[in-house]
C-alpha positions as CSV (number, residue, x, y, z in Angstrom):
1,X,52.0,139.8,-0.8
2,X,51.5,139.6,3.2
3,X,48.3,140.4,4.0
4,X,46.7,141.3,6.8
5,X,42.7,140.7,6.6
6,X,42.3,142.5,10.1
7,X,39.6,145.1,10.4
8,X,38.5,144.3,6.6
9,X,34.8,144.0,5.3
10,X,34.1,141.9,2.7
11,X,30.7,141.1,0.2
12,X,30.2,138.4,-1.8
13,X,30.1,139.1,-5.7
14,X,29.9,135.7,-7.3
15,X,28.6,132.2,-5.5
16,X,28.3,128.4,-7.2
17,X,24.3,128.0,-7.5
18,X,25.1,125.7,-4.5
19,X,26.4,128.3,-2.1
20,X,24.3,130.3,0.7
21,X,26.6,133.2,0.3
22,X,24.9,135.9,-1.9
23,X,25.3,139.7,-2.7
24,X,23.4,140.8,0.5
25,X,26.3,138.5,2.5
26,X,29.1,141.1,4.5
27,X,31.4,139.3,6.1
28,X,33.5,141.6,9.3
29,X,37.2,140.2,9.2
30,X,39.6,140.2,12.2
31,X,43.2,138.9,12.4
32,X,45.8,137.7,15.2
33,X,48.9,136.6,14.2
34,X,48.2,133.8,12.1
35,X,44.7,133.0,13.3
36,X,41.3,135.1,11.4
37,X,37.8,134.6,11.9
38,X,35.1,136.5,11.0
39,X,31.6,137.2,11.9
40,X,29.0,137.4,8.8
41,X,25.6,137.4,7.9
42,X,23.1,139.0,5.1
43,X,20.8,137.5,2.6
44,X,19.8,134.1,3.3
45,X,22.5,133.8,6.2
46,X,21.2,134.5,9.9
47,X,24.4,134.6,11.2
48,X,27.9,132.9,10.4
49,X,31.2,132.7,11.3
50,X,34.4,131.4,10.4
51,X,37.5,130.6,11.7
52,X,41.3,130.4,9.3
53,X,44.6,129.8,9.6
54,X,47.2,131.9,7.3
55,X,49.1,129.5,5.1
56,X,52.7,131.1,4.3
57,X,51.2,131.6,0.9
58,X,49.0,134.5,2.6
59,X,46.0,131.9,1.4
60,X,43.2,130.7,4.5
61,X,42.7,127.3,5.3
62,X,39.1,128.0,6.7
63,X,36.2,126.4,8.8
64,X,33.0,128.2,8.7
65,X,29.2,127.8,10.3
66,X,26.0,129.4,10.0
67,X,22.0,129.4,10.1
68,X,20.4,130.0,7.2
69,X,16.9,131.8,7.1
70,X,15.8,128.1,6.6
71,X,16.9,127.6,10.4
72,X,19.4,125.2,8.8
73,X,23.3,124.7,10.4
74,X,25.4,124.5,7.5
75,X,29.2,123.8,8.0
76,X,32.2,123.6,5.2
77,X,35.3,124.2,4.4
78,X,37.1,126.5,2.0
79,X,40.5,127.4,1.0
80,X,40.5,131.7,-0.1
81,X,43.2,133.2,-2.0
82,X,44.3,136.3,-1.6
83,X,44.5,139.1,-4.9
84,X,45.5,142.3,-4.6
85,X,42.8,144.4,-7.2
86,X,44.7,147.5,-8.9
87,X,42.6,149.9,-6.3
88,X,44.6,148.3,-3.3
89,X,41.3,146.4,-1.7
90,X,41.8,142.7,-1.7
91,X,39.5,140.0,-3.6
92,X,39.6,136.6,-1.8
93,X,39.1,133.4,-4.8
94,X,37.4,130.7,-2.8
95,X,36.9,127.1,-3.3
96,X,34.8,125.5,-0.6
97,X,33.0,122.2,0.2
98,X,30.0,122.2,2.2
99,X,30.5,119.2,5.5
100,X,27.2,118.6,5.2
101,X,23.5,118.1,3.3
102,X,25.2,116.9,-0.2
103,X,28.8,117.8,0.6
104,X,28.9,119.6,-2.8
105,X,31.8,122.1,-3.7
106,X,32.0,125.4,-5.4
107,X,33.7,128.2,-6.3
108,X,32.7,131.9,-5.0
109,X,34.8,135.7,-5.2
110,X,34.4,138.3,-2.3
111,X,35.6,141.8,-2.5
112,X,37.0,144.2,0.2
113,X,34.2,146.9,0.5
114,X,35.1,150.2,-0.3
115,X,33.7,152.3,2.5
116,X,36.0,151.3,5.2
């Protein structure tokens, strides 16, 4: 597929009822080479952001952090998966783990927004 996630926006549409991540979540995507990171915050995040190597696969291995509006640090991991929607934006499957509190995992879907 080769993607490239620079300069996309993305919102969460769907979170496990473990996740922070939630509807009012828009996370500001930047790429070089095969490093991304991200800066994003909404909801019940303060700030976050996240750091991802791309896999050949066009999937991230990723890293993120943020405060929630509980003034908690919350860390995990997650692996996104790229798909390409019919309209050209890109939908990124995720399963993460949190690397810290209960170390629970889950499952969420973000979407490219659509006013780029």
């Amino acid at each position: 597929m080769s993607v490239s996630y620079d300069g996309r926006n993305f919102r969460s549409i769907s979170n496990s009822d473990n996740g922070e991540v939630g509807g009012d979540t828009v996370f500001h995507y930047h790429q070089d080479d095969n490093v991304v990171w991200a800066e994003y915050s909404g909801g019940e995040i303060v700030r976050g952001t996240l750091i991802a190597n791309v896999l050949p696969d066009d999937s991230l291995d990723m890293r993120y952090q943020h405060i929630n509006r509980g003034g908690q640090l919350m860390t995990g991991i997650c692996r996104s998966f790229p798909e390409r929607l019919p309209d050209g934006r890109l939908r990124l499957n995720e399963e993460w783990q949190w690397t810290c509190g209960d170390n629970s995992s889950g499952y969420s879907v973000i979407e490219e927004l659509v006013d780029q």
